[in-house]
Phi, psi and omega in degrees: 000324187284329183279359152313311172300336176286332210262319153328275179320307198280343195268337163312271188315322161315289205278355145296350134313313162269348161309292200284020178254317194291315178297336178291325185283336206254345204262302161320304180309313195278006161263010180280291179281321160242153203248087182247337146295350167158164180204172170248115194285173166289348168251031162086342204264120180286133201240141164260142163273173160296345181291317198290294167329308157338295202267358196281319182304286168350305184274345180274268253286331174281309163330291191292348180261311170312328202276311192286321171312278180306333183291319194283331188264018154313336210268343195248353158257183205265175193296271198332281208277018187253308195285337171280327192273009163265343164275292181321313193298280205303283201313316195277332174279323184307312193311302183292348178273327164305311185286345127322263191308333201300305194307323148258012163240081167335305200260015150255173188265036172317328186261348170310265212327309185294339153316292190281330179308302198286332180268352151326290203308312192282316170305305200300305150333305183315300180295272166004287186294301175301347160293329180311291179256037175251337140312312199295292193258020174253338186311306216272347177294331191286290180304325172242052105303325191271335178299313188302317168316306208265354187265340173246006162262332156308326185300300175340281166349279203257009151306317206271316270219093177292152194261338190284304227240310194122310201289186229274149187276166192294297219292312178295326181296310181276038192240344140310325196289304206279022172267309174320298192311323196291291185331285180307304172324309182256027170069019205245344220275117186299166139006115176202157175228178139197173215253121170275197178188157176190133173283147150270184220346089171284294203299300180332298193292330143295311192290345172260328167247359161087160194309313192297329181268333192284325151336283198286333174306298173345277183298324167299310183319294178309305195294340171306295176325296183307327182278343178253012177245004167004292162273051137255176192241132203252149178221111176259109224267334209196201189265012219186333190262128171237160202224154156222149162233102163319041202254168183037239206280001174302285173275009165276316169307008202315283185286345166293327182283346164295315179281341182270318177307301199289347167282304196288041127266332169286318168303312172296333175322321234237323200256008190050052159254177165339123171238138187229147191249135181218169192219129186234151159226196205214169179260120155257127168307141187068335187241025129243141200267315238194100177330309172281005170302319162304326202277288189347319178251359167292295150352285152330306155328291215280295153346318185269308175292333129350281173308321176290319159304333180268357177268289220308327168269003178047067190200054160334314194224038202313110178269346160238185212234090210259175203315345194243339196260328181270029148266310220244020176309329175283347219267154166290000000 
């Protein structure tokens, strides 16, 4: 109901507004023929008529009731639109009121002054507000960079990122391979060698203890991997498959952290723990064209040392599992 009443009041003071903006056009024309708004004596001197005083009291008087009106309906609004109608409210009562005295102080500059007061009071607003709200929207441009920022390093993650294991995802290797590649192309490429990986029997430990423990072989295969090549970037190529790329003091150490490996691999061999089988080649300058040419015989390696690891366990084609290996089958 009260905003019924607001609405009621504002749609009022519109037709007294616009009433009298109509009676001012209509008060004008007809001074054309009788000077009741105003005349010029034979010496030029501008004289009011009484229609001018009427309307002039008509318009201070709609003013100042508009001014007071916006200034009381403040209190029902949000802060930005509470602080313009306290300024329009106070600047419009200063004015009328200043335009009140003018009438009776002719010869001061009361209505200058109520002028100028009012357009301060509304700049000043103006200004305000728009630093607010240019604060306002450089915060929230601040806030969704930062969102945004932090929504493409997630992104990143987990593009980059194997979700299993941690370590670098197939989409990160190959976008090394082909920097490699770029490298070798122009003839720019340092040294680099690499270790291919392949878990043995993975399918055996699914197909007998389920995906979820051939999961958990998986991540121990990798936190393995990661602990003797710890500064190299480690890769997971496939479901079973691992990758390292050797460089700088990585690979001048190659073969001892390869040899370390492969013993604590002979140990789990002996001990039914993780067995992961691997292969390394190194980039020869002029007679690789191509980053696959290195993994083509590292790959090969890792095959042949396969094989080797299943004679060594005497299990050529194993086709079950036996009873101590599917217990301590997760283990490093």
């Amino acid at each position: 109901m009260e905003g019924d009443g607001h609405s009621l009041f504002r749609r009022i003071l519109f037709v007294i507004g616009v009433a009298l903006f109509a009676c001012e056009i209509v008060i004008l024309i007809i001074n054309f023929f009788v000077p009741i708004q105003f005349y010029f004596d034979e010496h030029a001197v501008y004289h009011a008529g009484g229609a001018r005083y009427v309307t002039l009291a008509l318009q201070v008087v709609l003013f100042l009731v508009t001014s007071i009106y916006t200034f009381v309906t403040k209190a029902s609004s949000e802060n930005a639109t509470k602080r313009l109608r306290r300024s329009v409210g106070l600047s419009g009562v200063l004015m009328a009121v200043l335009v009140i005295l003018q009438l009776f102080y002719p010869m001061l500059p009361l209505y200058s002054i109520g002028y100028l007061l009012s357009s301060c009071m509304l700049h000043s607003f103006v200004v305000e507000e728009e630093k607010d709200e240019y604060r306002k929207n450089l915060q929230e441009m601040l806030d969704r960079t930062r969102q945004q920022s932090l929504e493409l390093g997630d992104a990143r993650r987990k593009i980059y990122t194997d979700p299993l294991t941690g370590v670098g995802s197939k989409q990160a290797y190959l976008e090394d391979v082909d920097a490699l590649d770029v490298l070798i192309r122009d003839d720019k490429a340092e040294d680099f060698g690499v270790i291919v990986f392949d878990l043995n029997d993975l399918k055996i430990i699914n197909d007998t203890l389920g995906h979820d423990t051939g999961d958990i072989y998986i991540y121990n295969a990798a936190m393995l991997i990661c602990e003797f090549f710890d500064r190299c970037p480690v890769y997971r190529i496939g479901g079973d498959e691992f990758a390292v790329i050797l460089q700088g003091e990585s690979y001048q150490s190659r073969n001892e952290h390869l040899a370390a490996f492969e013993t604590q691999i002979d140990s789990n061999l002996r001990t039914d723990k993780v067995v992961i089988s691997s292969g390394m080649s190194e980039y020869n300058r002029g007679a690789d064209t191509r980053y696959l040419s290195v993994f083509e015989r590292a790959d090969q390696k890792m095959y042949r040392r396969k094989q080797r690891l299943k004679r060594m366990n005497g299990r050529l084609s194993r086709q079950t599992l036996p009873q101590t290996g599917v217990k301590s089958a997760v283990k490093m």
